[in-house]
C-alpha positions in Angstrom: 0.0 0.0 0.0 0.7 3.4 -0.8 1.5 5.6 2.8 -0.9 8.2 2.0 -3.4 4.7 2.2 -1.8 3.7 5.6 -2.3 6.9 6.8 -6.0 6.7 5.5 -6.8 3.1 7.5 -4.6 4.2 10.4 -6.7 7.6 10.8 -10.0 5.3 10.4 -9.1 2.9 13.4 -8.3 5.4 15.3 -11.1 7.2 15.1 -13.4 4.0 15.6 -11.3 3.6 18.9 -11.4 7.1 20.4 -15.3 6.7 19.8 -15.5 4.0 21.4 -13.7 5.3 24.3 -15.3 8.8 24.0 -18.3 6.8 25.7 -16.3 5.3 28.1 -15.3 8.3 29.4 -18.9 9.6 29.2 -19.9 6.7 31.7 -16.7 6.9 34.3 -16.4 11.1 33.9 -13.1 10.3 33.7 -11.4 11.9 30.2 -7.9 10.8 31.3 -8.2 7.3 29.5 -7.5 9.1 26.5 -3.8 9.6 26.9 -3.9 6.1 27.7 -5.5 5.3 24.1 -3.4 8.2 22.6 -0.4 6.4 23.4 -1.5 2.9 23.0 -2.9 3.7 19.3 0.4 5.5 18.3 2.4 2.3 18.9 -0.5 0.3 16.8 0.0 2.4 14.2 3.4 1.8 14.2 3.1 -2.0 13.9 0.5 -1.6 11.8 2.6 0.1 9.0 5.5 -2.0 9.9 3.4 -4.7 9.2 1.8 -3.5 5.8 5.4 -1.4 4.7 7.0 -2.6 1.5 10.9 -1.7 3.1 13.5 -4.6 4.6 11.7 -6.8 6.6 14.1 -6.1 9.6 13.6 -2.4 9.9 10.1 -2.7 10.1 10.7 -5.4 12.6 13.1 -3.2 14.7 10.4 -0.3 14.2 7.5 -2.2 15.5 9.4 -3.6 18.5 11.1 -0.4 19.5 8.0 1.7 19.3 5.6 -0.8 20.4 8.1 -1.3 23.3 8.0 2.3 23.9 4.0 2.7 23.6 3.5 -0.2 25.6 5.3 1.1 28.8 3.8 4.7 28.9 0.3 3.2 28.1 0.8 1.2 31.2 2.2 3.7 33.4 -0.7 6.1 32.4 -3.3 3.8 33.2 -1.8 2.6 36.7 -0.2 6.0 38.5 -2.7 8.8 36.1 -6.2 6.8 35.6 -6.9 3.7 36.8 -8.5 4.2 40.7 -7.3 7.7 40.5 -9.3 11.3 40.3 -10.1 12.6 37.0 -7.0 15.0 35.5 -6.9 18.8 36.4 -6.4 19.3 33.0 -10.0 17.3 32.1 -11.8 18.6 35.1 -11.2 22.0 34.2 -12.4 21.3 31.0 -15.4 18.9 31.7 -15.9 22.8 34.3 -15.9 24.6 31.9 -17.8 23.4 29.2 -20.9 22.7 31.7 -23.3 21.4 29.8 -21.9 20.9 26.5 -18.5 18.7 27.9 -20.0 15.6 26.3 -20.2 17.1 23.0 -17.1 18.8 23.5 -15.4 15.9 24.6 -16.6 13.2 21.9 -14.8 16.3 19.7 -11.7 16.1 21.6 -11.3 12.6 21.5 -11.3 12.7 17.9 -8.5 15.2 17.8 -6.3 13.1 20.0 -6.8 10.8 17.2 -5.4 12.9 14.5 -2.9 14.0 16.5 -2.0 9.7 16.8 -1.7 9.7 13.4 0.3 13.0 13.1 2.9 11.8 15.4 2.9 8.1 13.3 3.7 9.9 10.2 7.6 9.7 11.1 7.3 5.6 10.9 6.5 5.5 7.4 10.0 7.0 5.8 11.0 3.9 8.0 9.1 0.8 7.1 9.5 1.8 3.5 13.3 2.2 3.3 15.5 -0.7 1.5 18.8 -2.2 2.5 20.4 -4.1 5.4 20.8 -2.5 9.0 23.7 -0.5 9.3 25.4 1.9 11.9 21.9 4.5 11.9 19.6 1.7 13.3 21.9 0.3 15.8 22.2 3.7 16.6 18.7 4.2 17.0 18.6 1.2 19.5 21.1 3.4 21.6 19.4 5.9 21.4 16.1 4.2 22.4 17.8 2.4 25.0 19.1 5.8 26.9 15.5 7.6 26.1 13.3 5.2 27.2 15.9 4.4 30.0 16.1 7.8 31.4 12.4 8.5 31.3 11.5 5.2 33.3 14.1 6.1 35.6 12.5 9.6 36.0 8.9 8.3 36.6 10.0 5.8 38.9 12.4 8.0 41.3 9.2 10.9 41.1 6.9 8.1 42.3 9.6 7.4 45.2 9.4 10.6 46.1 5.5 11.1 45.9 5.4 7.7 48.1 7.0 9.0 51.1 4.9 11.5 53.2 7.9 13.2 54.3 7.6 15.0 50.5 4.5 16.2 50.5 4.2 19.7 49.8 7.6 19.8 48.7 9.3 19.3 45.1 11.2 16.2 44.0 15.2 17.2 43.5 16.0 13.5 43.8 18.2 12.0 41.0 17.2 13.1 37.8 14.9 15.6 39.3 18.2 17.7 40.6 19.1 18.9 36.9 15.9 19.3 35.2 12.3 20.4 36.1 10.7 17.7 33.6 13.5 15.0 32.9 10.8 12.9 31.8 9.6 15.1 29.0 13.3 15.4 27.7 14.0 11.9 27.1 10.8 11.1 25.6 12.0 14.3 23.4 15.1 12.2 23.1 12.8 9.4 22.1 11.3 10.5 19.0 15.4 11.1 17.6 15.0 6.9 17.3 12.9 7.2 14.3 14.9 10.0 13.0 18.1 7.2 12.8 15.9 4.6 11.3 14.9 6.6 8.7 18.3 7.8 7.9 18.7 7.2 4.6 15.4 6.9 2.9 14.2 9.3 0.3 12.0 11.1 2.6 14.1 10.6 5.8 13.9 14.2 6.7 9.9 13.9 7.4 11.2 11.7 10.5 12.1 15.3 12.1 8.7 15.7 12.7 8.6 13.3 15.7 11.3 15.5 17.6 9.9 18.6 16.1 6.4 18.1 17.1 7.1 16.6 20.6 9.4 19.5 21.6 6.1 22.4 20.4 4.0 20.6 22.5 5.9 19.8 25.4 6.7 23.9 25.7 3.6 25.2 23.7 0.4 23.0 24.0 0.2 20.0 27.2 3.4 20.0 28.6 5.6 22.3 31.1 3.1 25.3 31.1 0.5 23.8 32.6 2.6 21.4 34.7 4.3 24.2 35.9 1.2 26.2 36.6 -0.3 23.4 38.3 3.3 23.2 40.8 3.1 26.9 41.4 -0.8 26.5 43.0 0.1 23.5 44.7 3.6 24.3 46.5 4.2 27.6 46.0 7.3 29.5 47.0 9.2 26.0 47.5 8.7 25.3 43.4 9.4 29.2 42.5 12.7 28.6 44.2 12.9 25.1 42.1 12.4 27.3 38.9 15.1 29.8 39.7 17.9 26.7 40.4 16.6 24.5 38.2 16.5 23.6 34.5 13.9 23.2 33.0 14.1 21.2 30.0 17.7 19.5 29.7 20.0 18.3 32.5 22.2 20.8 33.5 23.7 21.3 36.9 21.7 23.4 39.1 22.5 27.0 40.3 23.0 28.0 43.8 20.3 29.5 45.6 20.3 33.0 47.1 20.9 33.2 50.4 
């Protein structure tokens, strides 16, 4: 099949999937399952054009496992620590707030956005599961560079749920580990992530749409869902303590924090 067809079916199933669980939500009030579909469907899609891709037959391997790999370990940790027994989202309750009335309409709407955004963020795959030859140095590099990105960002979750854990931290922010030299070490290495498809696609005759994974991931992580309203949400919840985190702090690559004023 032709990608512009992949992208056609993929956008289709997706769709059928975030109706299904627009309802879902509807029943439970609960709208955070959708960033558990959003990144469960992007790591079907991958497989899915790996599956149907015309490229070598070990790219599209490597592709599916890496990505699916990837998918499958957010999806999980969304649905365990973010949905599953837990309070609806800030993010969703101020939203399901402040649409009143019209929230179900608006969110059956909003569901189906997260579902073109799925498919916009699968688009880098396809340069990959159609490019010919043997594995060379860029897709063992990509494994390194899955490895450390998918690494890191596990590490980061799991040493921020340490820290949540103990009721000696609450109130406070996490400067454990990873936490010391970045205000959202998770969000940079699943930046870092998206470079993995950028490797395997080195090469290919349209290997430079592969940018858009990075590209993409980095506007919304500043612009749209990520570190502004994170941020926003710190500053009401612990107050001078995470202003003083800000000022030492980095907040987007590792870097070695400043000295506070005395």
């Amino acid at each position: 099949m032709r990608p512009w067809q992949l992208i056609l079916i993929g956008w289709a199933g997706m769709a059928l999937v975030m109706i299904f669980f627009s309802f879902v939500q509807r029943r439970t009030k609960n709208a955070g399952i959708v960033d558990f579909v959003w990144a469960a469907g992007v790591g079907a899609l991958a497989a899915f054009y790996a599956a149907t891709g015309s490229g070598a037959p070990e790219r599209r391997v490597l592709l599916a496992v890496l990505a699916g790999a990837w998918s499958l370990r957010l999806a999980v940790y969304l649905l365990l620590n973010r949905i599953w027994g837990k309070p609806e989202d800030g993010r969703y309750r101020m939203l399901r707030h402040n649409w009143g009335d019209r929230a179900p309409t608006f969110f059956f709407a909003f569901f189906q956005v997260q579902a073109l955004w799925a498919v916009m963020f699968s688009i880098p795959f396809l340069p990959v599961v159609y490019r010919m030859g043997t594995l060379g140095l860029a897709d063992y590099l990509a494994v390194v560079v899955w490895l450390i990105a998918v690494g890191g960002e596990s590490l980061a979750d799991w040493q921020l749920a340490r820290f949540r854990a103990d009721p000696a931290g609450r109130g406070r922010t996490c400067r454990a580990g990873l936490w010391r030299y970045s205000r959202h070490p998770n969000y940079f290495f699943e930046w870092i992530h998206w470079f993995t498809y950028v490797c395997l696609g080195f090469g290919s005759p349209y290997g430079w749409i592969t940018l858009m994974g990075p590209v993409v991931m980095l506007l919304f992580l500043y612009k749209v869902t990520g570190i502004p309203y994170t941020e926003k949400r710190a500053l009401e919840s612990r107050g001078e303590d995470y202003r003083r985190y800000q000022q030492t702090t980095s907040p987007f690559i590792p870097w070695f924090p400043k000295r506070e004023d005395p």
